[in-house]
BAKOLDREN-807377 format. One record per residue: x, y, z of N, C-alpha, C, CB in turn. Coordinates in Angstrom, 1 decimal, always signed. Glycine has a CB too. Layout:
! residues N
X Y Z X Y Z X Y Z X Y Z
...
This chain:
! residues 162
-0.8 -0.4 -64.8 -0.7 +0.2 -63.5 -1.5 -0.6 -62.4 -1.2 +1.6 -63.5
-2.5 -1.5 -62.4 -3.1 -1.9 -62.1 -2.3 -3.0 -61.5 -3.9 -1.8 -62.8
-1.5 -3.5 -62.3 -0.6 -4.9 -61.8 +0.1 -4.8 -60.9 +0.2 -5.4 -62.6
+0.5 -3.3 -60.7 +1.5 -2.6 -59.6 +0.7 -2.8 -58.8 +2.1 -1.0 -59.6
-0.1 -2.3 -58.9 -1.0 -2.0 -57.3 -1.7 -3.5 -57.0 -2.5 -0.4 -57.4
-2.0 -4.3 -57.4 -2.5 -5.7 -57.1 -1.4 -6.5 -56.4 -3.2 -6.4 -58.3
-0.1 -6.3 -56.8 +1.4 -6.9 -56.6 +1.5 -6.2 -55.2 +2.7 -6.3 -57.8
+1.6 -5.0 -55.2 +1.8 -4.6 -54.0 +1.0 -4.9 -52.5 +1.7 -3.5 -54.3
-0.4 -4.8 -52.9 -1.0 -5.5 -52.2 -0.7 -6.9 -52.0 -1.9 -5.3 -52.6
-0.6 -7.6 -52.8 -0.4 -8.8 -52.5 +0.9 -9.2 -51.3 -0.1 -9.2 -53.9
+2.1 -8.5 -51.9 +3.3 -8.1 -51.3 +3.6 -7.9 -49.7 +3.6 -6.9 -51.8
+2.0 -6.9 -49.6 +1.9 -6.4 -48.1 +1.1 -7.5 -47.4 +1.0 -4.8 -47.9
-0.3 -8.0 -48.1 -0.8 -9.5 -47.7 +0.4 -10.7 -46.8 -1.1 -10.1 -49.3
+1.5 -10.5 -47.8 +2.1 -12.1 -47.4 +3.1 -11.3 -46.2 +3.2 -13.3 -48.9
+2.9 -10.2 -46.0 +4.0 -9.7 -45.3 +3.5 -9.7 -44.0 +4.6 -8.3 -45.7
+2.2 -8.9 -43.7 +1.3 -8.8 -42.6 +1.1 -11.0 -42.2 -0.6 -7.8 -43.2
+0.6 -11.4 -43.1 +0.2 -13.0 -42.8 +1.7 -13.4 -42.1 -0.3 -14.1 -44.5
+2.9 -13.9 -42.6 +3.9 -14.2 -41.8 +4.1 -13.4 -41.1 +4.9 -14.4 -42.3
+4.4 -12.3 -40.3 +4.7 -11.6 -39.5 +4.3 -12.3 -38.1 +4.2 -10.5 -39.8
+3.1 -13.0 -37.9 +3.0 -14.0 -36.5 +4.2 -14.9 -36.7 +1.5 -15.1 -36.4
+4.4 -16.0 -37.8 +5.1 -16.6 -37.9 +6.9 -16.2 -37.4 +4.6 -16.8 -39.0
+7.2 -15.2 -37.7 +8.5 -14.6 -37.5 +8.6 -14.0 -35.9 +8.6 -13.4 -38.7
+7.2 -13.6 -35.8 +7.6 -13.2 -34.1 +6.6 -13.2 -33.6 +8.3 -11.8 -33.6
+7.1 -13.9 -31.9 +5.7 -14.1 -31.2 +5.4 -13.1 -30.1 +5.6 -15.6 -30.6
+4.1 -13.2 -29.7 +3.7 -12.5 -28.9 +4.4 -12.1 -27.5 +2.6 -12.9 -28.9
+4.8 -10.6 -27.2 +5.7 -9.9 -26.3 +7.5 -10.4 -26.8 +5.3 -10.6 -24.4
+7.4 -10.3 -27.6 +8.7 -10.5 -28.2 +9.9 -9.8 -27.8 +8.6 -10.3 -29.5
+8.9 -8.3 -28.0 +10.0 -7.4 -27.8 +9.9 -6.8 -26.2 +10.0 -6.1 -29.1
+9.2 -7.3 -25.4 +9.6 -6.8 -24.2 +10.8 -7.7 -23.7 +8.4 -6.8 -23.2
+11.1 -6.9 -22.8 +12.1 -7.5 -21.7 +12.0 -8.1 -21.0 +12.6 -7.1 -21.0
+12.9 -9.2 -20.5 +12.4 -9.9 -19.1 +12.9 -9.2 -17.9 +12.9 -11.2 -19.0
+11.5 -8.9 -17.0 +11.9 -8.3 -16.0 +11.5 -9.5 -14.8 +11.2 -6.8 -16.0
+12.4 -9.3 -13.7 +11.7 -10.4 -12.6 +10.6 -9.7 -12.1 +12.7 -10.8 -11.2
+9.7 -10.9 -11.3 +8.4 -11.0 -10.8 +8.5 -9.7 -9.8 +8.0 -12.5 -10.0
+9.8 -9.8 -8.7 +9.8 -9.0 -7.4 +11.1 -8.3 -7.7 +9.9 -9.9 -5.8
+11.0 -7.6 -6.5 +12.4 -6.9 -6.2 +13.4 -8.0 -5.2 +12.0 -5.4 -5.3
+14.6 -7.3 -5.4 +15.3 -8.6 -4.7 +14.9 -8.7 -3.2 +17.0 -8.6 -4.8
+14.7 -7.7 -3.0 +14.2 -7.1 -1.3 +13.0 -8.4 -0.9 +13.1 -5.1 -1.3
+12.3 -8.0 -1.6 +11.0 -9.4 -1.5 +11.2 -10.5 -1.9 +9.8 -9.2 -2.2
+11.9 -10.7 -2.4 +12.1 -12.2 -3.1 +12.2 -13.2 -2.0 +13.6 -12.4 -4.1
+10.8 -14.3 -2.4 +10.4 -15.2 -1.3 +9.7 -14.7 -0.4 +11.3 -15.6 -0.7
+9.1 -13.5 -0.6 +8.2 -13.4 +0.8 +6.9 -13.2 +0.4 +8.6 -12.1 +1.9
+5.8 -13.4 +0.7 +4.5 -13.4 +0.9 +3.7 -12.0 +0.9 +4.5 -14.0 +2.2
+3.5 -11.4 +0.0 +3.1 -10.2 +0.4 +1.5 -10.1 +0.6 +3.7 -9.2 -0.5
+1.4 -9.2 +1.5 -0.4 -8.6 +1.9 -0.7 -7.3 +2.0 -1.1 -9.1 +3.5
-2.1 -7.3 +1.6 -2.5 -5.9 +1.6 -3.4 -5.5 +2.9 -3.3 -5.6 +0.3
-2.9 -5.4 +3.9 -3.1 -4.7 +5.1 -2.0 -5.1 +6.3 -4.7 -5.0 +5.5
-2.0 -4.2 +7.1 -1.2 -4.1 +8.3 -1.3 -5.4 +9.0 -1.7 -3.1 +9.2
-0.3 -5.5 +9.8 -0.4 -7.3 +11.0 -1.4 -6.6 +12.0 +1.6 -7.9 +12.3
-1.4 -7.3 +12.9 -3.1 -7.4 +13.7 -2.0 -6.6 +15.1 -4.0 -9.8 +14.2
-0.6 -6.7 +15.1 -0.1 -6.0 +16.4 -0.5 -4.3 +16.1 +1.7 -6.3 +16.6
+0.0 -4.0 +14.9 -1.0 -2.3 +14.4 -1.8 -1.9 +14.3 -1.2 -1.7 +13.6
-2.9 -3.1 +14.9 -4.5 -2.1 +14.6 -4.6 -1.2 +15.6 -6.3 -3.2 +14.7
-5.2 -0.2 +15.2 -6.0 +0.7 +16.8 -5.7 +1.8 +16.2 -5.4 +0.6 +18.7
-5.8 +2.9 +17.4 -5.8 +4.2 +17.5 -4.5 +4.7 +18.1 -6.9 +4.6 +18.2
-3.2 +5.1 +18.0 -2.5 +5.2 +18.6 -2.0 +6.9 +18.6 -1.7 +4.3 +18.2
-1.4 +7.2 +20.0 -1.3 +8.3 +20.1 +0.1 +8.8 +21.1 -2.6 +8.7 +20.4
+0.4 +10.0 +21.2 +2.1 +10.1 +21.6 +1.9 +10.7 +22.7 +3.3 +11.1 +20.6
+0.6 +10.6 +22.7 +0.9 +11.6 +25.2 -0.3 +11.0 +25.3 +0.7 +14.1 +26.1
-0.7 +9.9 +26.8 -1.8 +9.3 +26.7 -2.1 +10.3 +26.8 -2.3 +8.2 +27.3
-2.4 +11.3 +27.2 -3.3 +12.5 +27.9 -4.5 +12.7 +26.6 -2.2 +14.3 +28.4
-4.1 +12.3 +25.7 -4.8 +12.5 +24.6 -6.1 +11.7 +23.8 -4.0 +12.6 +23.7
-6.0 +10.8 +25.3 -6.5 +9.7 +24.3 -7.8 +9.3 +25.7 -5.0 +8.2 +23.7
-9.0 +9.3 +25.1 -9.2 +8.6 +23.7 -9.3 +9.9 +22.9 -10.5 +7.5 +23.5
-8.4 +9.4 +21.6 -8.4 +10.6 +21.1 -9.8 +11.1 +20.2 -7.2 +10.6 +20.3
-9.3 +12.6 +19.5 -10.4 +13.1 +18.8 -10.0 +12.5 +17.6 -10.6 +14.8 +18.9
-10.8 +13.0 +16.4 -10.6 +12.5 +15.4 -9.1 +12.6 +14.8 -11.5 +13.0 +14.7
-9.0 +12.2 +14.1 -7.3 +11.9 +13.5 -7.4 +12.9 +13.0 -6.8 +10.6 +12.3
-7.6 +13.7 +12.2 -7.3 +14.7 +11.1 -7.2 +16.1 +11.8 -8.5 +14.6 +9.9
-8.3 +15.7 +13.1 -8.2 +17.0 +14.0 -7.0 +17.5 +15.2 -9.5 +16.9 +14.9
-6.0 +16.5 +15.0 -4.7 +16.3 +15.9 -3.6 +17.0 +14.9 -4.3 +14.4 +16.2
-2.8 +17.3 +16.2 -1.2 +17.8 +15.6 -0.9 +17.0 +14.8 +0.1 +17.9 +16.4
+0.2 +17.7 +14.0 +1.0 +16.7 +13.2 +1.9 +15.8 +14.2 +2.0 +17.4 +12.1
+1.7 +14.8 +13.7 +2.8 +13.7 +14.4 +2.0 +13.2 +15.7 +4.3 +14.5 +14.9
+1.1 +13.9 +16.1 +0.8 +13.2 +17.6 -0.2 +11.8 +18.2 +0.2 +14.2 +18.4
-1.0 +11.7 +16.6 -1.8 +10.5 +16.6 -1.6 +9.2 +15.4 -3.5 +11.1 +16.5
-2.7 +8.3 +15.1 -2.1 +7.6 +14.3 -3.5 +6.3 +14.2 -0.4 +7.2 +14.9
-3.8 +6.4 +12.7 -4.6 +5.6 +13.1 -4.5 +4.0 +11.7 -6.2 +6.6 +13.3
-4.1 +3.1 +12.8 -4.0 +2.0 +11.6 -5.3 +0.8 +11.3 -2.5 +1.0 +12.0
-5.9 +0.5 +10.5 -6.8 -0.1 +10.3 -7.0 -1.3 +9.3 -7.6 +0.7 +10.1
-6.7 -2.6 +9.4 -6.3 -3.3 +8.4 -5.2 -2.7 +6.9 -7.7 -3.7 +7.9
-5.5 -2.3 +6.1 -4.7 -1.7 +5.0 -5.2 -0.3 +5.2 -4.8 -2.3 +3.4
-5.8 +0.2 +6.1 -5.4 +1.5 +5.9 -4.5 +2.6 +7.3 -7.0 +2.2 +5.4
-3.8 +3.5 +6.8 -3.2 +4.7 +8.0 -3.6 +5.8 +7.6 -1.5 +5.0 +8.4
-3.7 +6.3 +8.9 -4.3 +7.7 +8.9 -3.4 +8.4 +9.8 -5.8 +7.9 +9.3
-2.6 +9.5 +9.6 -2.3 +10.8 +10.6 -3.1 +12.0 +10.0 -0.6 +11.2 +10.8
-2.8 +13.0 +10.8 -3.7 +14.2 +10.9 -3.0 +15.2 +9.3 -3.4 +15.0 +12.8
-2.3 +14.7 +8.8 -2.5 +15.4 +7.3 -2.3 +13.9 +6.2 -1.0 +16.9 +7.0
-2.7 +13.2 +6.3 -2.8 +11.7 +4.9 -3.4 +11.3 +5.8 -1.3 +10.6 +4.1
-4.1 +10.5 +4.9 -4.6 +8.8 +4.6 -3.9 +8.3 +3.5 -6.2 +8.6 +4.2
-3.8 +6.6 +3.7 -2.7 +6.2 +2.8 -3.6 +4.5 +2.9 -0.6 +6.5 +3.7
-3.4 +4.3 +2.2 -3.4 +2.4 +1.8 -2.6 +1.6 +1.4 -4.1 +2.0 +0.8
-2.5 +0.3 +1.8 -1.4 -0.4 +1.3 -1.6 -0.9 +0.1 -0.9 -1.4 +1.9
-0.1 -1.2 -0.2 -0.3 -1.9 -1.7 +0.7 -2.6 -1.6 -0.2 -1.0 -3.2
+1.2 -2.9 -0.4 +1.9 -4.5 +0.2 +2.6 -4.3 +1.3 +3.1 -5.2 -0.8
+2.6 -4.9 +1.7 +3.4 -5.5 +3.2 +3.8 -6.9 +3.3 +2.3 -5.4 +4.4
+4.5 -7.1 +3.8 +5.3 -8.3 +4.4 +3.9 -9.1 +5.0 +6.7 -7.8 +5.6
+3.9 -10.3 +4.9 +2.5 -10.9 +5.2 +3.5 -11.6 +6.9 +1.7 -12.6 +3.5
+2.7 -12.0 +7.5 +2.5 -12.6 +8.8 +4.1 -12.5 +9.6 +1.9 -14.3 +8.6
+4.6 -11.0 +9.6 +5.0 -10.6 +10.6 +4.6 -10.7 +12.0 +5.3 -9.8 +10.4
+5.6 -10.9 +13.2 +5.1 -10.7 +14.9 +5.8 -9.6 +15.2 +5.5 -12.0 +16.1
+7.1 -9.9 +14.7 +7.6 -8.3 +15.2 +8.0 -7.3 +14.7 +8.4 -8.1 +15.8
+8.0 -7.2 +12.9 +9.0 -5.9 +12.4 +7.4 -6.2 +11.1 +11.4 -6.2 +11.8
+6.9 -5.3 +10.8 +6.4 -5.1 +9.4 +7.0 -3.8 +8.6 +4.9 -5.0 +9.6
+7.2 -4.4 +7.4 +7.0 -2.8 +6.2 +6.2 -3.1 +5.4 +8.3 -2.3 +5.2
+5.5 -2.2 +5.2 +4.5 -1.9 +4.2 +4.9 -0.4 +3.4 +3.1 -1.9 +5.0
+4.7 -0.6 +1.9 +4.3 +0.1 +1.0 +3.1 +0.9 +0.7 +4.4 -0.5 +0.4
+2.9 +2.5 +0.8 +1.6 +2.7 +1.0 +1.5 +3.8 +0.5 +1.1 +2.7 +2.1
+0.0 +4.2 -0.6 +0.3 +5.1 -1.4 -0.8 +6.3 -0.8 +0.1 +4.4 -3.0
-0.4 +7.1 -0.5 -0.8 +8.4 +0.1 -1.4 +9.7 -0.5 +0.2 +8.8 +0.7
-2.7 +10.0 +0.1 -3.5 +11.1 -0.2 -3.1 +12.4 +0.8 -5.0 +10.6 +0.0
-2.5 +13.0 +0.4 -1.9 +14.3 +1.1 -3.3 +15.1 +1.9 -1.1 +15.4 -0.1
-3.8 +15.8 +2.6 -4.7 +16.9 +2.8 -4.8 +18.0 +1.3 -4.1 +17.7 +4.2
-3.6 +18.6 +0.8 -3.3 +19.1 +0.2 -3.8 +19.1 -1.2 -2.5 +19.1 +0.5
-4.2 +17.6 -1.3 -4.3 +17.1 -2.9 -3.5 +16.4 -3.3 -4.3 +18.1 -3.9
-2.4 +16.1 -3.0 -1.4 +15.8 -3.4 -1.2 +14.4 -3.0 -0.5 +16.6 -3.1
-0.2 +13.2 -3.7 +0.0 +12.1 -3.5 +1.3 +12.1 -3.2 -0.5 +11.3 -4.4
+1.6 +10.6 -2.4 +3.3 +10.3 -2.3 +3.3 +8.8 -1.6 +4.3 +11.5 -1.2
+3.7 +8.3 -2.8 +4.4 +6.9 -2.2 +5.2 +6.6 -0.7 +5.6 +6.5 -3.4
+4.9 +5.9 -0.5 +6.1 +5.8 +1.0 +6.1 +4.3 +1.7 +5.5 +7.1 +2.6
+7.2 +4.2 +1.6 +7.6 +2.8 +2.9 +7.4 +2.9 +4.4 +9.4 +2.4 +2.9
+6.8 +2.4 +5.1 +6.2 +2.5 +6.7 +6.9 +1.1 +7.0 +4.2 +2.6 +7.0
+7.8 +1.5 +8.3 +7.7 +0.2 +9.1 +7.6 +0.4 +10.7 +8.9 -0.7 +8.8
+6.4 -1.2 +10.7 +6.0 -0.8 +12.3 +6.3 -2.2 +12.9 +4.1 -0.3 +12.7
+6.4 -1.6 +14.3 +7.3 -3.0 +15.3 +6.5 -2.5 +16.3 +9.3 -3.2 +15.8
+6.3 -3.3 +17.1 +6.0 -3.5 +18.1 +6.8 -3.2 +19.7 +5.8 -4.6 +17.8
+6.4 -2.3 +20.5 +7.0 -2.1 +21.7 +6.4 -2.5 +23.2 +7.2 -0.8 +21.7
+6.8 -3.4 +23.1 +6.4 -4.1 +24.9 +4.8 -4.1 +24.5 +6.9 -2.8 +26.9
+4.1 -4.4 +25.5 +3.0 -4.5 +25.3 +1.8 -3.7 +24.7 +2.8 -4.7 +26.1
+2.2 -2.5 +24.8 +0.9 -0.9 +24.8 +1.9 -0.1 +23.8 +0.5 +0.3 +27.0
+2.6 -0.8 +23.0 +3.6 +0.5 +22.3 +3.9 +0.0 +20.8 +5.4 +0.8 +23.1
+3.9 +1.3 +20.1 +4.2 +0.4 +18.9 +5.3 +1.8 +18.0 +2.4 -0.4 +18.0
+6.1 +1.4 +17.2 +7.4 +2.5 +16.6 +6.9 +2.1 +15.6 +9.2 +2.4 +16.9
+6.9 +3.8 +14.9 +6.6 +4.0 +13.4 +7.4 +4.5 +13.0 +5.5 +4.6 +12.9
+8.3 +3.8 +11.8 +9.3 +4.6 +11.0 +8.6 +4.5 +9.4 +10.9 +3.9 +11.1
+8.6 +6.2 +9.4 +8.2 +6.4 +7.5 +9.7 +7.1 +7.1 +6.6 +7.8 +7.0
+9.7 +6.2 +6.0 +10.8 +6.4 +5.4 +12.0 +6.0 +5.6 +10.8 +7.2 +5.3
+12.6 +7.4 +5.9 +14.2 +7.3 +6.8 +14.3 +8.1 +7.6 +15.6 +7.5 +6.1
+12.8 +8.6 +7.5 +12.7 +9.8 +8.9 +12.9 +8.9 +10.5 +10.8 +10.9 +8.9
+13.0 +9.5 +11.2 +13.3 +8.7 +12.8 +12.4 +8.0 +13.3 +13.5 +9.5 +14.0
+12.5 +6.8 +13.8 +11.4 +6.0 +14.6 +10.4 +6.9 +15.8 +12.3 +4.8 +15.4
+9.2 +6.8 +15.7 +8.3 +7.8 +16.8 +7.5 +6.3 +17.6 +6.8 +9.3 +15.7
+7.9 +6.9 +18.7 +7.1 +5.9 +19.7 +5.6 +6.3 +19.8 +7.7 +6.0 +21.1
+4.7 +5.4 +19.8 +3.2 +5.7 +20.3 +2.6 +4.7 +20.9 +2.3 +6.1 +19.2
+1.7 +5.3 +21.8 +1.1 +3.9 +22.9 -0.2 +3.6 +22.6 +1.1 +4.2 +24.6
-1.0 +2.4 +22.3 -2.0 +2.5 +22.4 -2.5 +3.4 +23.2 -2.3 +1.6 +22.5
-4.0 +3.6 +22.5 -4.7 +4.5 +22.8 -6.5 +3.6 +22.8 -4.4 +5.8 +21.6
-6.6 +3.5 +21.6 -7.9 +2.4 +21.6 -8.4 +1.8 +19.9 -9.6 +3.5 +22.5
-8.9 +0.7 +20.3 -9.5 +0.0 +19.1 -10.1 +0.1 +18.3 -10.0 -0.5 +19.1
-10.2 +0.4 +17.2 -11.1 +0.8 +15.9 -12.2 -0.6 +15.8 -9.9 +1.0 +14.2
-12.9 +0.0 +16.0 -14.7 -0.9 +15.9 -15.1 -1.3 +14.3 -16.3 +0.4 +16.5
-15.2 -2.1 +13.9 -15.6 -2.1 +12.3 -17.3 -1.7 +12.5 -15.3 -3.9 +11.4
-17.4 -1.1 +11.3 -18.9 -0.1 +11.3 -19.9 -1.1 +11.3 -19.3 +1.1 +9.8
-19.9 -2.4 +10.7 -20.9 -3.3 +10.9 -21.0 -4.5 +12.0 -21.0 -3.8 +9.7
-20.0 -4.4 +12.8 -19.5 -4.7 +14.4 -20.7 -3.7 +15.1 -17.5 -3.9 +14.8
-20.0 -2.0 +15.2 -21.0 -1.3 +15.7 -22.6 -0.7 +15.3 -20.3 -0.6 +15.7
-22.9 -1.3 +13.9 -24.2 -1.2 +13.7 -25.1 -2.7 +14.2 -24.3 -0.8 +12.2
-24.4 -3.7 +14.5 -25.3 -4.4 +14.9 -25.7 -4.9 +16.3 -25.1 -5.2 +14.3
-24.3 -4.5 +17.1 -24.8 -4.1 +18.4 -25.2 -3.3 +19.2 -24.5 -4.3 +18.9
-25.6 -1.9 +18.0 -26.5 -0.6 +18.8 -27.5 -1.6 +18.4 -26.7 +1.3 +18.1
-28.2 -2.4 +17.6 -29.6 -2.7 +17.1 -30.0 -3.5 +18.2 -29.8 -3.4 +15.6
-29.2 -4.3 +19.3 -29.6 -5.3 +20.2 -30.0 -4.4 +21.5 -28.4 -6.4 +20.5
């Protein structure tokens, strides 16, 4: 009985040892492409174009506005390198079209108020000088005008210190 079981072993030995030999590493995955065809060739970045930064909002009367979160739905808007904010999400990118002037989309993965998350496509263009159209999704384009500039916190902590 003993010869069985040393055979067998042996058996499983040469089986495990060739087994690199017979197939190599990711063998069995698929080839998938790098991009989608949508992107193919383009450059992608993780934050907004420099025409979206600021504080934007849909009646100047509102502005400068109060905090984002404290506004109607729909009436403010706040874009900041890779991140947007309206008054129920915050959202971050996780790509955008890199060095757009006049049409960007970005991909951006969203923190609901609620708890809740949701992927979504954003694209923003640019309107004449003080304006800029936000379309999420396939919902309708919403016009909003500047309002004012988001300060980076170590911008504003070093010139209260002067």
């Amino acid at each position: 009985m003993n010869r069985w079981v040393i055979a067998a072993c042996f058996c499983a030995a040469a089986a495990v040892a060739a087994a690199p030999a017979m197939a190599g590493k990711g063998d069995l995955k698929r080839s998938v492409p790098r991009s989608a065809p949508l992107l193919k060739g383009k450059t992608l970045d993780l934050r907004f174009a420099d025409f979206a930064q600021g504080i934007w909002v849909r009646d100047l009367s509102n502005c400068p506005a109060p905090r984002i979160d404290r506004n109607d739905p729909g009436a403010a808007i706040a874009i900041y390198r890779g991140l947007l904010e309206t008054p129920s999400r915050i959202c971050q990118v996780y790509g955008a079209e890199k060095d757009k002037q006049f049409t960007q989309r970005a991909a951006i993965n969203c923190l609901l108020n609620d708890g809740g998350e949701a992927i979504e496509l954003v694209t923003v263009q640019p309107r004449g000088t003080n304006g800029l159209i936000v379309q999420e999704g396939e919902r309708a384009p919403v016009h909003f005008r500047f309002c004012e500039a988001i300060q980076p916190v170590l911008q504003s902590a070093q010139s209260s210190d002067n």
